[in-house]
C-alpha positions, 0 to 999 in steps of 0.5 A, spaced: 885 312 791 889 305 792 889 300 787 888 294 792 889 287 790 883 281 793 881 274 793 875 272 792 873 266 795 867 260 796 866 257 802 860 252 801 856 258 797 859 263 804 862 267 799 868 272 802 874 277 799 880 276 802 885 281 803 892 279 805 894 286 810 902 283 810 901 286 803 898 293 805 902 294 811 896 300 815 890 298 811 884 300 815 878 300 811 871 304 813 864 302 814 862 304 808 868 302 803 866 294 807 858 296 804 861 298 798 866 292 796 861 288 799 855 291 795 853 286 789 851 290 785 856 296 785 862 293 788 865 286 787 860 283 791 860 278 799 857 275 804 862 279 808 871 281 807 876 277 812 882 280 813 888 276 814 895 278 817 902 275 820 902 275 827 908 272 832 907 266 834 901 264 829 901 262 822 896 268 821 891 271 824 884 273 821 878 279 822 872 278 819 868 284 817 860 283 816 857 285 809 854 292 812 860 293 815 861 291 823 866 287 825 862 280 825 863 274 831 867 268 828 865 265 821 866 257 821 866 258 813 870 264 812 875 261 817 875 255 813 876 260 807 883 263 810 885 256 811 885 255 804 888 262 802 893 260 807 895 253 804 895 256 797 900 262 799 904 257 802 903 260 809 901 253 811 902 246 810 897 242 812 896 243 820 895 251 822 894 255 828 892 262 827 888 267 831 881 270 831 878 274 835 883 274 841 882 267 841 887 262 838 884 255 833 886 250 829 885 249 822 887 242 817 887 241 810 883 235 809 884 234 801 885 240 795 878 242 796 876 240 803 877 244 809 877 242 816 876 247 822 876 246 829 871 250 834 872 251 841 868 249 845 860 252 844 857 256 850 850 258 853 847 253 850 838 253 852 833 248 849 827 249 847 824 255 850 818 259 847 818 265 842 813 270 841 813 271 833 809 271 827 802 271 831 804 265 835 808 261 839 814 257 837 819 252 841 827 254 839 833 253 842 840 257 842 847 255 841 854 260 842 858 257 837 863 263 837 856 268 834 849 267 837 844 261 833 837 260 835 835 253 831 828 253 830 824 246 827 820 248 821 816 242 824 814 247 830 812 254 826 805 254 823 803 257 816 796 259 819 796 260 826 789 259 826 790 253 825 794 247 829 795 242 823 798 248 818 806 246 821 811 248 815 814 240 812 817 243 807 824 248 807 823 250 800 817 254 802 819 256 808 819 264 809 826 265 812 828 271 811 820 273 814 821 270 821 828 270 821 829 277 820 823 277 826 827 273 831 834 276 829 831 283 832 827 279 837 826 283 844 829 277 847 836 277 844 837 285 844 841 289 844 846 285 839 841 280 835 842 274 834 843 269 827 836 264 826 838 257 823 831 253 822 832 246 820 829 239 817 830 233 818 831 228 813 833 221 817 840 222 819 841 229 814 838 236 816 838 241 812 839 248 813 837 255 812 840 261 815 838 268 816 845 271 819 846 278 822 850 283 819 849 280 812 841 282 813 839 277 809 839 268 808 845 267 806 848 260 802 851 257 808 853 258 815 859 254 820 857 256 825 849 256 824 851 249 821 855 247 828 850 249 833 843 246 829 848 239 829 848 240 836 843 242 837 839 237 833 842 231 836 842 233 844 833 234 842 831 229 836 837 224 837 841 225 831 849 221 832 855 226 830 858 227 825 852 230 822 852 232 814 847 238 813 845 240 807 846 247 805 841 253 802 846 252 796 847 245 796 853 243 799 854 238 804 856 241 811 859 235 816 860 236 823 863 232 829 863 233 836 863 228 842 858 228 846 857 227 854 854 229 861 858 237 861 856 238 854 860 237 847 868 238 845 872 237 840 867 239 835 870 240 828 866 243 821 869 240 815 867 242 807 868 245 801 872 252 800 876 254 794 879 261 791 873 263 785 878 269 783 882 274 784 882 281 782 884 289 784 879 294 786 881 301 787 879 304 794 
């Protein structure tokens, strides 16, 4: 056994422990103890954990590991998380380079409670195809954004397929985890799956509802779900980057990119994160 000591911290309702390896040289933990520590019922309760440890030549690096226990893609939220923890533990100042997955990215400290993190730019993005679900045809489109997005319109799913007037309008009544864990686990984005965004528009103000993969479940928030709906949004319904998108738990999201005839660069996400608490668990 092992008293272990954790952060606990929220990124626009994206909840994460945090665990500072430069504190426990050689931690390793397993699958189950990641379902465990992450269970809300019987652990201390996430979306999923993020490892951050020193590494030459960044101010850290990141691991991000899904709540069922699996080395998880690139997490904007969580990403912005470890930004956070990395300016209270005074690895950084205001601008921060650090690695994640093999790859190297930006961070910048915005205000006490606003955290800016810096994508590289997004890959394999395909528009409006068809998807085969909930006994009818659907359009969707898809973004890399450092984790797999499909972006679906609530406008383009049906309530009863028998009925071509029946469109979804309303986010609060949209069945998310349904169709979400339907499309996650579709044929088409075997064998890994994929994470499912469906959004509204409201003027310029999307709001978002996100079914991750690897949580199983809807989560309050997602970067990089966020990211690819903007992207997304803007290249099918013309919307005008930065975009603000309203979150599943309430909070504002706003992402920035520019756009021109090769795609999007320079795409930021900037938002809330803050240590919610701190604590020991005992592995």
């Amino acid at each position: 056994m092992r008293n272990v000591t954790f952060k606990k911290f929220s990124g626009a309702g994206n909840d994460f422990i945090l665990i500072d390896k430069e504190e426990f040289p050689g931690l390793v933990l397993s699958e189950s103890q990641i379902q465990k520590i992450c269970d809300r019922r019987r652990g201390i309760g996430a979306d999923g954990i993020l490892l951050v440890d020193k590494l030459d030549g960044f101010d850290f690096s990141m691991r991000y590991y899904n709540s069922d226990g699996t080395l998880g893609s690139l997490c904007g939220n969580g990403a912005r998380c470890a930004i956070k923890y990395a300016s209270l533990s005074g690895k950084i100042k205001k601008i921060t380079h650090f690695e994640c997955n093999y790859e190297k990215f930006k961070g910048e400290i915005i205000s006490d409670n606003l955290i800016k993190f810096y994508f590289n730019n997004p890959t394999k993005i395909k528009r409006n195809f068809k998807l085969k679900v909930m006994n009818q045809i659907i359009n969707a489109s898809f973004a890399d954004t450092g984790s797999p997005h499909v972006v679906v319109l609530i406008n383009d799913v049906l309530k009863n397929p028998k009925d071509l007037k029946s469109n979804f309008d309303n986010l609060s009544g949209f069945p998310v985890v349904e169709l979400g864990n339907e499309i996650r686990y579709h044929k088409d984005f075997k064998p890994d799956g994929v994470n499912v965004n469906f959004i509204a528009l409201d003027k310029e103000l999307l709001h978002i509802r996100t079914f991750e993969r690897g949580v199983e479940n809807e989560t309050y928030a997602c970067g990089t779900g966020s990211v690819a709906s903007a992207i997304i949004a803007s290249m099918n319904y013309n919307l005008v980057a930065p975009i603000e998108l309203k979150t599943f738990g309430g909070d504002i999201l706003t992402v920035d990119f520019n756009k021109d005839h090769d795609g999007v660069s320079n795409v930021s996400l900037t938002g809330p994160a803050e240590m919610v608490f701190s604590g020991e668990i005992i592995l």
